[in-house]
Backbone bond lengths (Angstrom), bond angles and torsions (degrees), N, CA, C in turn:
res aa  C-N    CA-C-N  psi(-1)  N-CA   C-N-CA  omega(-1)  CA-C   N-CA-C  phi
1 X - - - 1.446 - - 1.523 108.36 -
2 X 1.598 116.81 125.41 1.112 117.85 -168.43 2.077 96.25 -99.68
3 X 1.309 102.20 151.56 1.733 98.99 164.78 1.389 109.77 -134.06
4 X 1.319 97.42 159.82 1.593 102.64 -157.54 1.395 101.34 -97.47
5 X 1.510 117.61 -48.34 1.749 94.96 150.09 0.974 117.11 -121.16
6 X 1.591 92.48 130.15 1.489 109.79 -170.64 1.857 118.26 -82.82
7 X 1.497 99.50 -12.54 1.473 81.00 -173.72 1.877 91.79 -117.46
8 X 1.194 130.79 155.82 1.711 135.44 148.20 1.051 125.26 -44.24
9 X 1.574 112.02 155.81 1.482 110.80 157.52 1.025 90.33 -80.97
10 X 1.720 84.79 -171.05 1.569 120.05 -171.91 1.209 86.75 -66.35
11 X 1.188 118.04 -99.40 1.409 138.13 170.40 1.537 104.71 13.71
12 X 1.253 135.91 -89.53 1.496 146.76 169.94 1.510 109.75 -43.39
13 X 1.725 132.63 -19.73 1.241 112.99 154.41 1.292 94.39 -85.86
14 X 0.909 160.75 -31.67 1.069 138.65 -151.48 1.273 116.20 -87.94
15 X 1.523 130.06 -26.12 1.289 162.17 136.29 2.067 106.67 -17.31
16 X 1.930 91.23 -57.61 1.299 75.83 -167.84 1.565 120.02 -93.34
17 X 1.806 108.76 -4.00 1.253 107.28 -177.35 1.277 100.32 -66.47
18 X 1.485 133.15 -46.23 1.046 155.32 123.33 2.079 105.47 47.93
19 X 1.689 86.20 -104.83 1.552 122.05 166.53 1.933 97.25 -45.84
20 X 1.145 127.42 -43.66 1.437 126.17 -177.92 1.068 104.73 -32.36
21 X 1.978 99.38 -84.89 1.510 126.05 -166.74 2.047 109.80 -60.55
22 X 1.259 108.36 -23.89 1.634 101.14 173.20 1.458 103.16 -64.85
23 X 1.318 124.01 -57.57 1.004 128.28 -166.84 1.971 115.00 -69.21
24 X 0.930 118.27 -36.68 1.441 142.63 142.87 1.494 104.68 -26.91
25 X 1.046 107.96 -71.13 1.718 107.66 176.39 1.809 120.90 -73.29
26 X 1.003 102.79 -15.47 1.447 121.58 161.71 1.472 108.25 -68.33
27 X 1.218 115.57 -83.36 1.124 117.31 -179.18 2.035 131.57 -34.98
28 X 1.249 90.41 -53.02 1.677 104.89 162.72 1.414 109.43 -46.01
29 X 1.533 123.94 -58.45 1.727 120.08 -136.84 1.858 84.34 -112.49
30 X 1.361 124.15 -1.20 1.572 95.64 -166.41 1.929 98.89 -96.16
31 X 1.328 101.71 139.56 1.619 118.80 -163.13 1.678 86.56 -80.54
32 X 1.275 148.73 -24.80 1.385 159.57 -145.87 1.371 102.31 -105.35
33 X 0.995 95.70 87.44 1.877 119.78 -178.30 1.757 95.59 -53.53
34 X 1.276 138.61 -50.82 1.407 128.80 -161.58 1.747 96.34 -62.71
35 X 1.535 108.80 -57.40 1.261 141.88 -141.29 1.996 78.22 -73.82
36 X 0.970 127.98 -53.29 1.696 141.19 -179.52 1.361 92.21 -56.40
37 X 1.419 126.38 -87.16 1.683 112.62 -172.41 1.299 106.17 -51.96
38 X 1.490 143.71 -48.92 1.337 111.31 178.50 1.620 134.42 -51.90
39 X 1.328 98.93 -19.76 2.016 106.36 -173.27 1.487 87.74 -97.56
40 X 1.067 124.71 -10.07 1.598 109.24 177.05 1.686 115.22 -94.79
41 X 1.433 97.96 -19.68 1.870 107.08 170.06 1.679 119.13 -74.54
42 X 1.780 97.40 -36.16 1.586 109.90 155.22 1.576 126.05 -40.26
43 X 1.387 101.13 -54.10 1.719 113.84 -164.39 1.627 80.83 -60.29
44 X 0.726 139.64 -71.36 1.535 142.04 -133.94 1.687 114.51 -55.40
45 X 1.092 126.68 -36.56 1.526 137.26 146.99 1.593 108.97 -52.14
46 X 0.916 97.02 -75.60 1.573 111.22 179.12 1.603 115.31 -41.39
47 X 1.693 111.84 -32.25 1.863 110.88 160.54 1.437 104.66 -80.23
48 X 1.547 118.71 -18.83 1.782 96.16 -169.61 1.506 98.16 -99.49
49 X 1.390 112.10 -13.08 2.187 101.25 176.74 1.698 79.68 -68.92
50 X 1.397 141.33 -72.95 1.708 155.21 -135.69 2.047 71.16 -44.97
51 X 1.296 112.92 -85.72 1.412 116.52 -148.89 1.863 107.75 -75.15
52 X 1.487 113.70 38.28 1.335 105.08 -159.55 2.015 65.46 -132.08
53 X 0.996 118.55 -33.24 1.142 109.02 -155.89 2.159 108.17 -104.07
54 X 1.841 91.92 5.39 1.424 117.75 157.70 2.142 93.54 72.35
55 X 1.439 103.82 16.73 1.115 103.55 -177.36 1.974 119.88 -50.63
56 X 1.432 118.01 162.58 1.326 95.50 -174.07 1.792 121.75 -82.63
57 X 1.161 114.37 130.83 2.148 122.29 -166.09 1.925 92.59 -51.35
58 X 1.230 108.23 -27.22 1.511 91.33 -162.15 2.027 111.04 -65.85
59 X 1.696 91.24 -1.46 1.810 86.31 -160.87 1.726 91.56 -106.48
60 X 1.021 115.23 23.43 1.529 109.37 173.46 1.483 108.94 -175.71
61 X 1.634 104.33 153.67 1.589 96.97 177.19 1.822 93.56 -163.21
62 X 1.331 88.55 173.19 1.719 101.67 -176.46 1.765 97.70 -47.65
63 X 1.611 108.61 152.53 1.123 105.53 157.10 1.611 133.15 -97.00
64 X 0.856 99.04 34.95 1.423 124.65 -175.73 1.863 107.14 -121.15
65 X 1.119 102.57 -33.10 1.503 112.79 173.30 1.180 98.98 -37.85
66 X 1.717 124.96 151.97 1.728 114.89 132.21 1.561 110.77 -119.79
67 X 1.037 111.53 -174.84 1.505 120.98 178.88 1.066 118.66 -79.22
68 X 1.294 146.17 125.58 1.756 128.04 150.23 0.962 120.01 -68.61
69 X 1.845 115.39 140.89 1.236 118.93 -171.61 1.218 93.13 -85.47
């Protein structure tokens, strides 16, 4: 499958880091195990467009990740 534009605007990355981290924060805090695997089946497209589109790792990460202090 060929695409005709291949790369985003700003705007539309910015859109989707965007949709990431909402959903990112969804995923972490929701107590609703169905409602949790579904936003966590979401992220998963949504990490391979982020690294398809060579976006930068520092603006998103697993939600399962934590930080080191």
């Amino acid at each position: 499958m060929t695409n005709a534009h291949p790369y985003l605007t700003t705007e539309q990355e910015q859109q989707l880091l965007d949709i990431y981290r909402v959903l990112s924060d969804l995923a972490r805090t929701c107590q609703v195990p169905t409602v949790s695997a579904a936003v966590r089946a979401a992220l998963a497209p949504l990490h391979t467009a982020l690294d398809g589109q060579d976006l930068d790792h520092d603006h998103y990460r697993h939600p399962d990740d934590t930080l080191a202090s």
